[in-house]
C-alpha positions as CSV (number, residue, x, y, z in Angstrom):
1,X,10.7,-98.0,131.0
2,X,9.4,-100.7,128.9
3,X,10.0,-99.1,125.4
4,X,13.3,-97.9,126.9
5,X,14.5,-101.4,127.2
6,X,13.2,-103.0,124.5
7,X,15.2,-100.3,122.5
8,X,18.4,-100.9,124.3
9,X,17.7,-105.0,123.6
10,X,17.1,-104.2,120.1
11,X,19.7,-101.8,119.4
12,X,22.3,-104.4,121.1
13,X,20.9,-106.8,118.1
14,X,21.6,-104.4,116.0
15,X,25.3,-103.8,116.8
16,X,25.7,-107.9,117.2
17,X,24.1,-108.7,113.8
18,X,26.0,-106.3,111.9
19,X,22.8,-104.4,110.6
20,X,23.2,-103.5,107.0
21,X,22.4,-99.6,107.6
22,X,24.3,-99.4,110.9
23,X,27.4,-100.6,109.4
24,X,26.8,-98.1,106.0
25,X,26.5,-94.9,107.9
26,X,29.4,-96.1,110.3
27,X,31.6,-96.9,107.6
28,X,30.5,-93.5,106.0
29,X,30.7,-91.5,109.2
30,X,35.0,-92.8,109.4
31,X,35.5,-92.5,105.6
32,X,34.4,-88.9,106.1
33,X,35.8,-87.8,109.3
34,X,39.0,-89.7,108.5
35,X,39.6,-88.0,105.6
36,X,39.1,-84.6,106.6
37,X,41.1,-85.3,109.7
38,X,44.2,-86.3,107.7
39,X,43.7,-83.1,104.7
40,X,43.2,-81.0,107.8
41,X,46.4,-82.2,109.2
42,X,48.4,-81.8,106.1
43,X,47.3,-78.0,106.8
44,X,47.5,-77.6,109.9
45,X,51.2,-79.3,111.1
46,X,53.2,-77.1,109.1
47,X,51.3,-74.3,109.6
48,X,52.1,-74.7,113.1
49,X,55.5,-75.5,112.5
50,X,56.1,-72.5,110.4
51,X,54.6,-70.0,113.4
52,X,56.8,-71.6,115.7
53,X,59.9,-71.4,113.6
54,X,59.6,-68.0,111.0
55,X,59.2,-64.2,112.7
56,X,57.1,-62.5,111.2
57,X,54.9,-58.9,111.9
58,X,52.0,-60.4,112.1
59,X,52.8,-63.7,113.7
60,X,50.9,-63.4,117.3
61,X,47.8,-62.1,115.8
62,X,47.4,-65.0,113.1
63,X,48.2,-67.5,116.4
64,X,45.8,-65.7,118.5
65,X,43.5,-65.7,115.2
66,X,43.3,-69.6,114.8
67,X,43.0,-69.9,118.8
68,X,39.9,-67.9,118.4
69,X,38.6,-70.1,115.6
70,X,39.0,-73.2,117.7
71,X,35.5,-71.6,118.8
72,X,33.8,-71.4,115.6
73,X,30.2,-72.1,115.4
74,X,30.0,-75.6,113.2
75,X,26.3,-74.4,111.8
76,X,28.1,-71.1,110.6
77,X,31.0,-72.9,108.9
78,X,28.0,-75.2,107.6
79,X,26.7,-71.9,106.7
80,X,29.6,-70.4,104.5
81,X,30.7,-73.7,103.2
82,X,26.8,-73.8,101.6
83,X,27.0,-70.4,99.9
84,X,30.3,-71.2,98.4
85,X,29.4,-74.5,97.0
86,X,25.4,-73.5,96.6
87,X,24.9,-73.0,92.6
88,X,24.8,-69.4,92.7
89,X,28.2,-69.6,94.9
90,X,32.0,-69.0,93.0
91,X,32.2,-72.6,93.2
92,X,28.7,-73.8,92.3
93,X,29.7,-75.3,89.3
94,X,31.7,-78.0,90.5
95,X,28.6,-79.3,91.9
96,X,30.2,-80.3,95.2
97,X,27.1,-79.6,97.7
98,X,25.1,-82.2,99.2
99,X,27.8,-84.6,98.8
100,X,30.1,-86.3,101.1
101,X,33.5,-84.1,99.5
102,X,31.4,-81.3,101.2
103,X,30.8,-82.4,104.2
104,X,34.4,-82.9,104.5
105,X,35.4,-79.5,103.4
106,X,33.1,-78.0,106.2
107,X,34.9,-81.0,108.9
108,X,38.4,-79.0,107.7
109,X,37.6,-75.9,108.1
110,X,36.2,-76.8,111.7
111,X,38.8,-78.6,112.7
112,X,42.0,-76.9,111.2
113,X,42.2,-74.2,113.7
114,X,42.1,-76.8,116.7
115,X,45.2,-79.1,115.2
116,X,47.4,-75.9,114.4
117,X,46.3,-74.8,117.7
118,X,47.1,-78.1,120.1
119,X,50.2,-78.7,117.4
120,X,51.8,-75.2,117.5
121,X,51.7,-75.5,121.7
122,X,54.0,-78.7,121.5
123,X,56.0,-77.6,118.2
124,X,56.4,-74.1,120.4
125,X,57.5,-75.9,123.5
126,X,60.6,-78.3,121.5
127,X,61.2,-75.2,119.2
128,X,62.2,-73.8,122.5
129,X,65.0,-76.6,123.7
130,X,66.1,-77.1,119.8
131,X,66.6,-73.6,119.2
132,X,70.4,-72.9,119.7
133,X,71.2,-76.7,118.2
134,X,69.8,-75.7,115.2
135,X,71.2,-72.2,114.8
136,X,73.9,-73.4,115.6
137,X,73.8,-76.2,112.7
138,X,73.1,-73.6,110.3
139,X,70.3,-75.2,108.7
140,X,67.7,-74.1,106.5
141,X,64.2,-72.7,107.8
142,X,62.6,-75.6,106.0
143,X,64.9,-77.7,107.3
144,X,63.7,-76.4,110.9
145,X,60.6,-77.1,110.2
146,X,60.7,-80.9,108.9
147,X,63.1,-81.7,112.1
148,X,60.5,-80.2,114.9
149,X,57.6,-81.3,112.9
150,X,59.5,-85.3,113.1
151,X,60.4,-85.1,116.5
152,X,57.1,-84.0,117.9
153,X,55.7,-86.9,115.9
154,X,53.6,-88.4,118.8
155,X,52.2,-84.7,120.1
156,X,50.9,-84.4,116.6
157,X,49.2,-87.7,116.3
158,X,47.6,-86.4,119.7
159,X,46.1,-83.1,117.9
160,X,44.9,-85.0,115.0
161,X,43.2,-87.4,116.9
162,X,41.8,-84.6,119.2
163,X,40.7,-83.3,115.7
164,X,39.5,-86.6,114.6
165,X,37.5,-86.5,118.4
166,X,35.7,-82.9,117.4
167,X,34.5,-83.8,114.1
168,X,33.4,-87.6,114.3
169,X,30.6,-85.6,117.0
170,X,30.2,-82.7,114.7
171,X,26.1,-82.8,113.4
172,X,25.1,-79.0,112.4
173,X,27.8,-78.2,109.1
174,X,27.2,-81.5,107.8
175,X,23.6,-81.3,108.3
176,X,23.8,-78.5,106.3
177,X,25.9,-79.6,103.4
178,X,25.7,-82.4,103.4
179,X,21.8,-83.0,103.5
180,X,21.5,-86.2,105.7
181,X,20.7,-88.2,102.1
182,X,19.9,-91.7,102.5
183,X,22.8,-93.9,101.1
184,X,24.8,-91.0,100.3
185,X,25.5,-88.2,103.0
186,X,24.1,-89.9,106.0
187,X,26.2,-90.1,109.0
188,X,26.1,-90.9,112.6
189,X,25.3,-87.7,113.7
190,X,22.5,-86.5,111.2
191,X,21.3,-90.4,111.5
192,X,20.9,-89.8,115.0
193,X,19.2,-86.8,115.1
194,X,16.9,-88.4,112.0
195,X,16.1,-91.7,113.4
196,X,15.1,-90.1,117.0
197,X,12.7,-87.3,115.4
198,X,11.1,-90.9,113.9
199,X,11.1,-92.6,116.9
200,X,13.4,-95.7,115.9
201,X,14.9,-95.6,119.3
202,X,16.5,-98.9,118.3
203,X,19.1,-98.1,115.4
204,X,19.5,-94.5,117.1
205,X,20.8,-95.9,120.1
206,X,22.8,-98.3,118.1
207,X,24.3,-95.6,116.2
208,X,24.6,-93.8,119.5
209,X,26.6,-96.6,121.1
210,X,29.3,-96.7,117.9
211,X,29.4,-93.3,118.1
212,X,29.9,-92.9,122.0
213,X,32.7,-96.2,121.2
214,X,34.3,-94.1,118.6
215,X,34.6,-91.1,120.9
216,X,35.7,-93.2,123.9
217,X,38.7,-95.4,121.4
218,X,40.2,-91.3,120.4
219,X,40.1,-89.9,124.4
220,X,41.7,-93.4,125.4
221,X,44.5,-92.8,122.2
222,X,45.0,-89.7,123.3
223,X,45.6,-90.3,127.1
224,X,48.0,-93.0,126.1
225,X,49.3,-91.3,123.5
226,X,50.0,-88.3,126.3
227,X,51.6,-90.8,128.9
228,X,54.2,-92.3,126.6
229,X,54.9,-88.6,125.8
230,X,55.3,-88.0,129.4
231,X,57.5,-91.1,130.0
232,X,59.9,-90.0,126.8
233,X,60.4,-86.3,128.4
234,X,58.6,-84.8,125.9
């Protein structure tokens, strides 16, 4: 009980002081998770835009597809991210692996199926009460598409930031890729799970506590985000 609070006083300095490695893999840990959130948003919006709007054959399999890939194990992404990048892999000799660029490409992969998924639901729904406006209007498909993917502006922020929520947590692809390199691939995750195996309870409950803030910040976002949606008749 002892230890246990010394670690919690300690890690509280930590967090108050600023600590030099705290605030590096923080800083790391958003730079990495924010920018595969926004790539994988660039994807996955008009992706579910363009299900909503175009009819195609195959159109309910490749929905019930990337609903099934919400579900993917991270460690096999982590897994096929690694062969492709490894140096034997088709894209070896860009030299990406162990790097932070690969830890973000295995974040995207994990977390493009869930924003298409929670984005094609709302874009769906208003694709539903804008239908005969539009035909109507005669526009173009594209033009479809840019008009449902404005107007459902605030359900879209709500599926990036759930995206942002899964991967900011996410510990087994990036362990993988990324190596957990001191200065260079280390996160808050892989820090975590590094610092406990050493038994520095101190910075891994500090990095715990930005972590468990971070997560907290997104699922408050979210249900605000949700409410003002609500209160707009969305």
């Amino acid at each position: 009980m002892v230890d246990l609070w010394d670690g919690l006083a300690q890690a509280f300095w930590l967090m108050v002081t600023l600590d030099a490695e705290l605030v590096e893999i923080s800083l790391r840990s958003l730079q990495v998770t924010i920018s595969a959130t926004c790539i994988a948003a660039l994807i996955a919006m008009p992706l579910a835009a363009c299900l909503a709007v175009y009819r195609f054959r195959w159109r309910r399999n490749v929905v019930a597809v990337l609903n099934a890939m919400m579900g993917l194990p991270p460690v096999v992404v982590g897994l096929v991210v690694y062969v492709l990048l490894s140096r034997s892999g088709p894209l070896g000799v860009l030299g990406l692996l162990f790097t932070p660029t690969a830890m973000i490409i295995a974040q995207i992969v994990i977390i493009v199926p869930l924003i298409a998924s929670v984005a094609h639901q709302s874009i769906r729904d208003l694709w539903q009460e804008y239908h005969d406006l539009l035909i109507s209007m005669n526009v173009t498909q594209a033009q479809k598409v840019r008009t449902l993917l404005w107007d459902s502006r605030r359900a879209l922020l709500t599926a990036a930031l759930a995206g942002f929520g899964r991967a900011i947590g996410e510990v087994g692809a990036i362990m993988i890729v990324g190596g957990n390199i001191d200065n260079a691939t280390r996160v808050l995750t892989t820090a975590i799970a590094l610092e406990t195996g050493k038994g520095d309870f101190a910075l891994a409950l500090a990095l715990g506590f930005v972590l468990i803030a971070l997560a907290i910040s997104v699922n408050l976002a979210i249900h605000w985000l949700s409410g003002t949606e609500r209160e707009a008749g969305w």
